[in-house]
C-alpha positions as CSV (number, residue, x, y, z in Angstrom):
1,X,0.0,0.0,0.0
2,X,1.8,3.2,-1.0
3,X,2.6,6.0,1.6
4,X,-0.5,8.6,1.9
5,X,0.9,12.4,2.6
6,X,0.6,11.8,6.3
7,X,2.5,8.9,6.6
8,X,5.4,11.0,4.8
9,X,4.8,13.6,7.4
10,X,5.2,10.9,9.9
11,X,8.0,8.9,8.8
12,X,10.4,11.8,7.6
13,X,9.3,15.1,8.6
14,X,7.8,14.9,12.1
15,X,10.8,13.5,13.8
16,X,12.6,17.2,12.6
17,X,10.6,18.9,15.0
18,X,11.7,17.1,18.3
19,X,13.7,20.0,18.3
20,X,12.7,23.5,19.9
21,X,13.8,26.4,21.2
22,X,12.0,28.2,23.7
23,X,10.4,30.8,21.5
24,X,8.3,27.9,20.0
25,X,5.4,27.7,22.4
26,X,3.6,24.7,20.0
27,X,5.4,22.9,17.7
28,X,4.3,21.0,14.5
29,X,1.2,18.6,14.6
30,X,-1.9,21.1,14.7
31,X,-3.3,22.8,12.2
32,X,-0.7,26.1,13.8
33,X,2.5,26.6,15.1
34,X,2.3,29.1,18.0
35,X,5.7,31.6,18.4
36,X,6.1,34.0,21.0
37,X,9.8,36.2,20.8
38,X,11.8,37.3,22.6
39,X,11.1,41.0,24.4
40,X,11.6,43.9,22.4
41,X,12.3,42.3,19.7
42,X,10.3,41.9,16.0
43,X,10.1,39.2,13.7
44,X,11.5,39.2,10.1
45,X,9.5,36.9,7.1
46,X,10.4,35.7,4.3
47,X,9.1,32.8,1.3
48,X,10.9,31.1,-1.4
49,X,9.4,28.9,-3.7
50,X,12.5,26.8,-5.7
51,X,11.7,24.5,-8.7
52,X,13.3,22.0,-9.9
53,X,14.6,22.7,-13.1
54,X,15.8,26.1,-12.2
55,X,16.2,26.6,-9.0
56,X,18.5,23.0,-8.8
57,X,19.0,20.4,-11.6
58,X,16.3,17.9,-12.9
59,X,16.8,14.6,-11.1
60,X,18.7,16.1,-8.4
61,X,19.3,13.9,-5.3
62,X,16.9,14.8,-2.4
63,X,20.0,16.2,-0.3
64,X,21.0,18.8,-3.1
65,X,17.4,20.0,-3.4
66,X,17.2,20.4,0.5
67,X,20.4,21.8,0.9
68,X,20.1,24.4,-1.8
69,X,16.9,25.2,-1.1
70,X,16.8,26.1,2.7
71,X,20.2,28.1,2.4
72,X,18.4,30.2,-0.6
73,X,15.3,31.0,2.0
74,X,17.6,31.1,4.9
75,X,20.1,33.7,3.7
76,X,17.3,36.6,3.2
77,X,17.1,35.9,6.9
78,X,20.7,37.2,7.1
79,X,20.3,40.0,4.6
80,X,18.9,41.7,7.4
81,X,20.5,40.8,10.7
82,X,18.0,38.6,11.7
83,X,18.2,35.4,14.1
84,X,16.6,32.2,12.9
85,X,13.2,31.6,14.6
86,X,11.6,28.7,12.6
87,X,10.7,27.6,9.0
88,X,7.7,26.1,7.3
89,X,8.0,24.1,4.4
90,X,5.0,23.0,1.2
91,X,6.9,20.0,-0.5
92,X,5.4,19.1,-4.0
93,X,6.7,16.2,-5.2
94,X,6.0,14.6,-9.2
95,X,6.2,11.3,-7.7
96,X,7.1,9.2,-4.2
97,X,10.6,7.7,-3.8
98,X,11.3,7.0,-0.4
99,X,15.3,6.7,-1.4
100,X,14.9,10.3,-2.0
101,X,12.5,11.5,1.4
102,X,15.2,9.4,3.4
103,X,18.2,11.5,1.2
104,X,16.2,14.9,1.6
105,X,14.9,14.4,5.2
106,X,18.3,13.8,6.3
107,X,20.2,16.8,4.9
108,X,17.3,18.8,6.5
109,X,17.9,18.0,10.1
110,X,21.7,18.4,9.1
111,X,20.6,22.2,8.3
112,X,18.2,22.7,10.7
113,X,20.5,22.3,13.3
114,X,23.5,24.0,11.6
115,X,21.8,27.1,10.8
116,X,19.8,26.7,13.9
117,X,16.5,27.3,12.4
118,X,13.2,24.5,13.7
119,X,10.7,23.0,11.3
120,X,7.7,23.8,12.8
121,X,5.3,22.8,10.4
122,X,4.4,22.5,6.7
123,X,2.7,20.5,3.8
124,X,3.2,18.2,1.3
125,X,1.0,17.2,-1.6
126,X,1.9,15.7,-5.3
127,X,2.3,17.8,-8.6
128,X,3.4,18.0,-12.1
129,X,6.8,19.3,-11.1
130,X,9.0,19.5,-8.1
131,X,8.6,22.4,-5.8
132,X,9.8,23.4,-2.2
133,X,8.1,26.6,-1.1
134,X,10.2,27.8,2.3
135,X,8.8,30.1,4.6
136,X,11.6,31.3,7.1
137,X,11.1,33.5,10.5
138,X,13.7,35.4,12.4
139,X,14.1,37.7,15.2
140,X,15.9,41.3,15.5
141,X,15.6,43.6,18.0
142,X,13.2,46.3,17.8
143,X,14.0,48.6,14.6
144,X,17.1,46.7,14.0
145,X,16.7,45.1,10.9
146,X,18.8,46.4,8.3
147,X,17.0,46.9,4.7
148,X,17.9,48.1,1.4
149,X,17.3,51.6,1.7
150,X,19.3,53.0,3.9
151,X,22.6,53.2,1.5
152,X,24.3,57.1,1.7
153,X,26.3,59.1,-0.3
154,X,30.0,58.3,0.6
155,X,29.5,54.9,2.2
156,X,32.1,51.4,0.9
157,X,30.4,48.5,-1.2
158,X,31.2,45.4,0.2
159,X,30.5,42.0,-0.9
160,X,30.8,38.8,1.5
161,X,32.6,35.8,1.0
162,X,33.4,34.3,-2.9
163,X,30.7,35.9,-5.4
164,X,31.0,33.6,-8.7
165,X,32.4,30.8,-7.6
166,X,28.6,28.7,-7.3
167,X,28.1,30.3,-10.9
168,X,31.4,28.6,-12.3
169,X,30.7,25.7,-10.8
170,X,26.8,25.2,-12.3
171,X,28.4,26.3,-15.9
172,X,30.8,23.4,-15.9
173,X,28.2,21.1,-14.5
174,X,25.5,22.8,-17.4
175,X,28.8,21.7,-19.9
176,X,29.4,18.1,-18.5
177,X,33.0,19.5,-17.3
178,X,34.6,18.1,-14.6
179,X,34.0,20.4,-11.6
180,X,36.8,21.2,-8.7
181,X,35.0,19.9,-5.2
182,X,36.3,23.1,-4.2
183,X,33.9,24.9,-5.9
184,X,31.1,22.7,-6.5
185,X,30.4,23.3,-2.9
186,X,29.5,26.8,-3.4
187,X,26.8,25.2,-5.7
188,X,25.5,22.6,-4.4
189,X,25.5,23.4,-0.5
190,X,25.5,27.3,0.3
191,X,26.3,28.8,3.4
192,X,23.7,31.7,4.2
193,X,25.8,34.3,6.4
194,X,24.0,34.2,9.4
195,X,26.5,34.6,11.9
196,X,27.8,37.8,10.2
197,X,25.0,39.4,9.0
198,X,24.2,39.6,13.4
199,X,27.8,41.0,13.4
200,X,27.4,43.3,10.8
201,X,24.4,44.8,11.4
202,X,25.0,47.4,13.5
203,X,27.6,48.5,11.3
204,X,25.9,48.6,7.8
205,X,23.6,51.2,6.4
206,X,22.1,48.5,3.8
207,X,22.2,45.1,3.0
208,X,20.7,42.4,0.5
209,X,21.7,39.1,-0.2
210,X,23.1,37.8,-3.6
211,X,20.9,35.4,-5.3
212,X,20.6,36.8,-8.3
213,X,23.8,38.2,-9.1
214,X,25.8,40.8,-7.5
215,X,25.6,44.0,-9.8
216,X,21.8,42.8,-10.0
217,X,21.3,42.8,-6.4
218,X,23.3,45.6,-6.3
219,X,20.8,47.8,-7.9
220,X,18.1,46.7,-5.9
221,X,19.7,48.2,-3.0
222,X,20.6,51.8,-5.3
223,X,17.1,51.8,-6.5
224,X,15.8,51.6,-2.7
225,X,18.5,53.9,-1.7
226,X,17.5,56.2,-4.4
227,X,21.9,56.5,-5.2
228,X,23.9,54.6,-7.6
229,X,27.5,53.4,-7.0
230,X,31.0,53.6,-8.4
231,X,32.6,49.7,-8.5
232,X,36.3,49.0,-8.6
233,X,36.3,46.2,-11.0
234,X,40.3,45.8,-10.0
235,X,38.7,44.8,-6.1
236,X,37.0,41.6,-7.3
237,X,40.3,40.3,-8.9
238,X,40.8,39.1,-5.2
239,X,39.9,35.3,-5.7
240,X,42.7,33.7,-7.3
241,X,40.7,30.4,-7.6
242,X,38.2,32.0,-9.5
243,X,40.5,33.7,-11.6
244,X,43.1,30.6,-12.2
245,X,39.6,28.3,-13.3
246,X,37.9,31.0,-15.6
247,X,38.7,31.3,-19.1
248,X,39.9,35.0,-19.1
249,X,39.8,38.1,-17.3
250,X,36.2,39.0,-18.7
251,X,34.5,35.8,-17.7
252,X,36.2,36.3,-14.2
253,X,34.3,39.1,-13.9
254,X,31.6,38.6,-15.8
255,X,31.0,35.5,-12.7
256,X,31.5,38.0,-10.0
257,X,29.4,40.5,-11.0
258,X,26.4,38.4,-12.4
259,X,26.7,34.8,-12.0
260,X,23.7,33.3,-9.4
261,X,23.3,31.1,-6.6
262,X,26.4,32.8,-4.1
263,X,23.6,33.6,-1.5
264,X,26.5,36.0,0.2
265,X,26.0,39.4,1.4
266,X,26.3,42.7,0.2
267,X,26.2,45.7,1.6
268,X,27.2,49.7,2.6
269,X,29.0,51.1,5.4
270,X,30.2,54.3,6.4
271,X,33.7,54.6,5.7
272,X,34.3,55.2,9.6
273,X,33.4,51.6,10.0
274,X,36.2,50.3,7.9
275,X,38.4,49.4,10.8
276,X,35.7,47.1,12.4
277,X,34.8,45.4,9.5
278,X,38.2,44.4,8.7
279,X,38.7,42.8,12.2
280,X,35.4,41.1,12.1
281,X,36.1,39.6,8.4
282,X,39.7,38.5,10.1
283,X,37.6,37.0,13.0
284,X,35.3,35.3,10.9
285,X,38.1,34.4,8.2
286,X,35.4,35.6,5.4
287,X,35.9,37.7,3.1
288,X,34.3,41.0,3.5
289,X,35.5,43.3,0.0
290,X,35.2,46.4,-0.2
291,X,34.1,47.4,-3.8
292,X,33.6,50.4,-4.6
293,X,31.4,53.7,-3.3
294,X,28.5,54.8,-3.3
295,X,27.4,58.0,-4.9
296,X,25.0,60.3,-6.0
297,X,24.3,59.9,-9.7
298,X,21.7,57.0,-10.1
299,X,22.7,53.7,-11.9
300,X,26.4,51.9,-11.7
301,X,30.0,52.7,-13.3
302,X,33.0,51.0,-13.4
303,X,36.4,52.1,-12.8
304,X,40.0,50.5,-12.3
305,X,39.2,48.1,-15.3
306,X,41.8,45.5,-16.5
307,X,43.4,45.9,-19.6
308,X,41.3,45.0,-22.5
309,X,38.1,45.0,-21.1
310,X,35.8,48.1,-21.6
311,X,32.9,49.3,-19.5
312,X,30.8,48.4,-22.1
313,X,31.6,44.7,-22.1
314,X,29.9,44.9,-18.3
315,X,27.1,46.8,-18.5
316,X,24.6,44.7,-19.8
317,X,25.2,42.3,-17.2
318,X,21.8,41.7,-15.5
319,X,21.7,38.7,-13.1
320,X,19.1,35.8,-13.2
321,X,15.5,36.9,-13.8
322,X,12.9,35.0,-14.5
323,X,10.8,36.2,-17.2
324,X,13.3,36.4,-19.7
């Protein structure tokens, strides 16, 4: 007799919620959660709906799609300085393999209790494709979230961590190529920058996360900020594994500034915060780059280029987006 949609709660989804902290009053099993945080402090939302196909490879093991998918919904927790709370997750699955709920279910409590963040409910039903819709919740303390509007005239652009390396590593895998483990982990297993993005926060002026590319991203935050920014293309020559496994210096750049999938941060600071955010990025051995400036003309240029490579041959970089 096959499995119904409770028995799969049951046998690979209910056990994740043994664990939970004490802002979860009631835990999975009714037809609610019930949350209550911490004083003086506010909660932070967010959904991601990933399909398969697009947001991770067709076929792709239950682990990948679990790992990449709860980092991707995680890390917009971090783009604002938030603690995790909890998560709810609608599972639509094309067919029932119980190889693959053992494979997914697993990596979950691995990230669950890494990042820190309790399953406390969610849904699962059966569709014509794939889909894992996350809903995350953190906590802040009152009015210190960080957004994307707060960037100011004269404040550093900084990007966290690697930007470009997950890109590479999806483009050899898209091209059958053989793919250094050193990079293929940017891919298939992000690392939302929760523990930094607390650090951070009262340091920053705005933050976003980088899903969708940097220089994309980017622009939200100079569109919300109502600013645009000057970017010292010679300042993301830093990574000299991205830049000994690229073709050339333009694809080098071309990953950092609009390959997908890094889910690091970026950011603005006032320039009087330099000092800190050097030590913390030492403390944290992460990268934090500074990459330019913000200023007050709207829209992006590019200065410091490499030789051979003209502003032009960046500017209609765009990012991911999904209606084109």
């Amino acid at each position: 007799m096959p499995l119904s949609e409770f028995d799969i709660i049951d046998r690979y989804f209910a056990p994740l919620g043994d664990w939970q902290p004490k802002t979860t009053v009631l835990g999975p099993g009714d037809d609610c959660a019930v949350l209550s945080p911490r004083a003086d402090h506010q909660i932070c939302i967010s959904s991601d709906t990933l399909i398969e196909g697009i947001h991770f490879p067709m076929a792709a093991s239950g682990r990948l799609a679990a790992e990449r998918s709860l980092a991707a919904a995680v890390s917009d927790l971090a783009a604002m300085g938030s603690e995790p709370m909890a998560a709810t997750g609608a599972l639509t699955l094309k067919e029932l393999s119980e190889p693959w709920l053992q494979d997914f279910s697993s990596a979950l409590a691995e990230c669950i209790q890494e990042w820190q963040i309790p399953l406390i409910g969610g849904n699962i039903s059966r569709g014509k494709e794939l889909s894992i819709t996350w809903t995350v919740l953190g906590s802040v303390p009152t009015g210190r979230y960080v957004t994307r509007s707060g960037a100011q005239v004269g404040d550093d652009v900084y990007v966290s961590g690697w930007p470009g390396r997950a890109g590479l590593a999806l483009e050899q895998l898209i091209k059958g190529e053989m793919v250094d483990p050193e990079l293929l982990r940017y891919y298939e297993r992000p690392a939302p920058r929760l523990e930094i993005g607390q650090k951070i926060r009262p340091l920053v002026s705005a933050m976003i996360d980088v899903s969708d590319g940097l220089l994309s991203d980017l622009q939200h935050v100079l569109h919300a900020s109502n600013c645009g920014a000057d970017v010292d293309v010679s300042a993301l020559g830093f990574d000299a594994t991205l830049g000994r496994q690229s073709r050339n210096p333009l694809h080098h750049l071309t990953l950092a500034l609009s390959a997908g999938d890094d889910y690091e941060l970026c950011f603005s600071a006032p320039v009087s915060r330099r000092a800190e955010l050097e030590s913390l990025a030492q403390a944290s051995a992460l990268p934090l780059t500074r990459i330019g400036q913000i200023v007050s003309t709207p829209g992006v240029v590019f200065s410091n280029l490499p030789n051979g490579i003209k502003p032009a041959d960046l500017e209609g970089l765009t990012g991911y987006r999904h209606f084109e």
